[in-house]
C-alpha positions in Angstrom: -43.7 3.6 76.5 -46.3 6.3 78.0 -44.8 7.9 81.2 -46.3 8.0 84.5 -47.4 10.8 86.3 -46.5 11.4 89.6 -49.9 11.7 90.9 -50.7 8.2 89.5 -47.2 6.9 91.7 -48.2 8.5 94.6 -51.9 6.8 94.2 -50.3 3.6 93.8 -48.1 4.0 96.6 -50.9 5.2 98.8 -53.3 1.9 97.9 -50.4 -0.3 99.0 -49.7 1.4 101.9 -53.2 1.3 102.9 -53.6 -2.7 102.0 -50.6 -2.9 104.2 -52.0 -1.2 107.2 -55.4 -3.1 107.0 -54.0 -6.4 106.5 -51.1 -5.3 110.2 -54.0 -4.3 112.0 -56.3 -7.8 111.2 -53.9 -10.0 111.7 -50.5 -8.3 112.7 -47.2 -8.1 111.9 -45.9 -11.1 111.6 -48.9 -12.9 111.0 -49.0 -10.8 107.7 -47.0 -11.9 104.5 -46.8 -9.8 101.7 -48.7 -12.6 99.7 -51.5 -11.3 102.4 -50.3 -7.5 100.7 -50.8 -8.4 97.3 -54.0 -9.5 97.6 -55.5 -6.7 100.0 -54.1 -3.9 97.5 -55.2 -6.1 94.3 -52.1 -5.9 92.8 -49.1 -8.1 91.4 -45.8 -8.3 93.2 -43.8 -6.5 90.3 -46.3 -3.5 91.1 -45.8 -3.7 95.1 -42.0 -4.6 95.4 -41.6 -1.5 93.0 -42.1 0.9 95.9 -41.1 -1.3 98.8 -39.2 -4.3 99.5 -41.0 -6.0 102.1 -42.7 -5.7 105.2 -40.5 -3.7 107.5 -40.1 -1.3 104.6 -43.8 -1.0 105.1 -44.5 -0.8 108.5 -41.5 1.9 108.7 -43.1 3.7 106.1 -46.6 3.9 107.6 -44.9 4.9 110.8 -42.7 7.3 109.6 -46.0 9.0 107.8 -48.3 9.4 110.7 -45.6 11.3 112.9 -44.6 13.2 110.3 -48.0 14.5 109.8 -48.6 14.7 113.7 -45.2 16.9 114.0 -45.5 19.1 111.2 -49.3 20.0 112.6 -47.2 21.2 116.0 -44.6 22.8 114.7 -47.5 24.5 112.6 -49.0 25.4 116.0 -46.2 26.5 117.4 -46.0 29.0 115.0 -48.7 30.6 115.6 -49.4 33.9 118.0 -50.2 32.3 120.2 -50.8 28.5 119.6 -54.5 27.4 120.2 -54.8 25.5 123.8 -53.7 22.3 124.5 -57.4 20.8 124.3 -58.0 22.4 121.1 -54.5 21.5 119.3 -55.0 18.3 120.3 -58.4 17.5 119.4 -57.6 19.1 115.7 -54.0 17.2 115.3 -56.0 13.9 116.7 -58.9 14.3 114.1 -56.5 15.1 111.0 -54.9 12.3 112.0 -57.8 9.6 112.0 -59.7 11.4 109.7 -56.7 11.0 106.8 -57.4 7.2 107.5 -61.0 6.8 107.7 -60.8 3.9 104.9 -59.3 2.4 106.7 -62.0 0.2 108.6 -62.3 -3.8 109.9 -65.8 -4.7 110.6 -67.1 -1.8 110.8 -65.0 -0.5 113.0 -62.0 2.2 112.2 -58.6 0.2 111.9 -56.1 2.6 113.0 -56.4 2.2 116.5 -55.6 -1.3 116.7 -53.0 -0.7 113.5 -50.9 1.6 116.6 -50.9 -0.9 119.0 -49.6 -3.8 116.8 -46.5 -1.2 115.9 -46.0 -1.1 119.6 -46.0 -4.9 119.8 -43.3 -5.0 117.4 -41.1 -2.6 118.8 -39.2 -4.8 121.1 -38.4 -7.2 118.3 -37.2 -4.9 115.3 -34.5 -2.6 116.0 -35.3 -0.7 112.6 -38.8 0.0 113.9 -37.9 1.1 117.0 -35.3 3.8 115.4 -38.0 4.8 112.8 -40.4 5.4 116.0 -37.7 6.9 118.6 -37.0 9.3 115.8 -40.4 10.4 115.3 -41.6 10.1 119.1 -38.3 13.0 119.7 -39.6 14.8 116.7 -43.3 15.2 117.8 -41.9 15.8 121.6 -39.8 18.5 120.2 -42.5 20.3 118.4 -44.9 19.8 121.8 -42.2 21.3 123.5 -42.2 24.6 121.4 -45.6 24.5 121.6 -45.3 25.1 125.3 -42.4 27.1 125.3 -44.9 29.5 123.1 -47.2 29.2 126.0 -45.5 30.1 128.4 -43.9 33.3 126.5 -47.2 34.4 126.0 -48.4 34.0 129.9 -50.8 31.0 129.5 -48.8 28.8 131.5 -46.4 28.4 134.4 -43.0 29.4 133.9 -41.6 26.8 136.3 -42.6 23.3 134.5 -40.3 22.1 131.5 -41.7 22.7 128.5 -40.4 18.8 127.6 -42.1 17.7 130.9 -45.4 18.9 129.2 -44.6 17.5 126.1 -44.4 14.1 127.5 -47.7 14.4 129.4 -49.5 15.5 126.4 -48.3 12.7 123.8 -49.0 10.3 126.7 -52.6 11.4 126.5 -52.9 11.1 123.0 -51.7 7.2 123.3 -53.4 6.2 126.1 -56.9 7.6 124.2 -55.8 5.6 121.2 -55.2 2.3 123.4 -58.7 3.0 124.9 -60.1 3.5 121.2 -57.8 0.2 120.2 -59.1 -1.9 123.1 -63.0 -1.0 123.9 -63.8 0.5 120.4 -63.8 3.7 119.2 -64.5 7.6 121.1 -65.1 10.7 119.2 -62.2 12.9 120.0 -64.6 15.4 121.6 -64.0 13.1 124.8 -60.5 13.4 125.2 -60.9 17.4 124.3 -63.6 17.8 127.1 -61.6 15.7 129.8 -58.7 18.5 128.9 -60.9 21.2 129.3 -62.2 19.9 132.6 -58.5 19.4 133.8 -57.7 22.8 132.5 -60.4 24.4 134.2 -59.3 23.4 138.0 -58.0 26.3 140.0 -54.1 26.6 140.2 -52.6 24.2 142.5 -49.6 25.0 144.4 -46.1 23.4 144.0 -43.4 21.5 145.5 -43.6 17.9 147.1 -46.3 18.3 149.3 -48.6 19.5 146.9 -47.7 17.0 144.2 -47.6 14.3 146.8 -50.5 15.9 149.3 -48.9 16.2 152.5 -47.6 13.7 155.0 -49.1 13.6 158.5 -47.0 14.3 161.6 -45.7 11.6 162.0 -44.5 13.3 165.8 
């Protein structure tokens, strides 16, 4: 019996995973069954249940992809002297991201988007997907952090915010433009790089409560 190559496994693997990811963003998770799987990848269920069981085996493993690529393009950054700027880094980690799944497209329109907010949909109900994304989600947050710990060793930003607080801020950005993307159709990532730039651009604010807040009249 002829062996087979790795590359022609990880193909394989790559086609279901794909078929998968199309068939959760048309329809959802658990509208999906993996009769729906077989049929978007073109392939028999001996050939798909070789690589994964089932559904959440699928879902996890898409998940578990994406944030792997997203953290290893931070900590990447972070090792860099010095990491490129937030709007930068971002807009490359955000276009590696979608461009690595530009197949993947409903009606024209690029599927990923819509494929991230029917994971978050899910999350409440499946314990195992939540785990798979809490790991990742502490992952990328930990390599954002470095990021702006390395900013703030080399003088580009303030000393006195938490590197973690930024971290959060960031990853929250990157979200919200993909639930914008999921929900009134797709934005080149030039947008969210430019509204960065904009916000980056301000003159330095000062700190504490009233200037977070703006201050309270005199109530006297």
């Amino acid at each position: 019996m002829a062996r087979v190559s790795q590359a022609h496994l990880d193909a394989r693997r790559r086609q279901i995973l794909d078929a998968a990811a199309l068939c959760f963003a048309r329809n959802g998770f658990h509208a999906t069954s993996m009769q729906d799987v077989l049929k978007e990848a073109d392939l028999s269920a001996g050939a798909v249940y070789r690589y994964f069981s089932g559904k959440e085996e699928l879902i996890a493993a898409i998940v578990s992809e994406v944030l792997g690529e997203v953290r290893g393009a931070f900590e990447a950054a972070a090792e860099q002297g010095p990491p490129p700027p937030p709007d930068a880094l971002v807009a490359v980690v955000l276009e590696r991201t979608l461009a690595a799944r530009a197949g993947l497209v409903l009606d024209g329109v690029p599927a990923f988007p819509r494929l991230v907010v029917q994971v978050w949909s899910e999350i409440p109900r499946n314990e195992n997907l939540a785990a798979v994304l809490s790991e990742g989600y502490s992952s990328v947050r930990a390599a954002w952090g470095r990021v702006a710990e390395a900013y703030q060793k080399d003088g580009r930003m303030r000393a006195d915010v938490e590197p973690d607080r930024v971290a959060r801020t960031m990853i929250a950005c990157v979200l919200g433009f993909i639930a914008q993307q999921s929900l009134f159709g797709p934005a080149p990532v030039d947008v969210l790089r430019d509204g960065l730039r904009a916000l980056m651009s301000m003159p330095g604010g000062g700190s504490g409560p009233d200037a977070t807040r703006g201050a309270a009249p005199d109530a006297g």
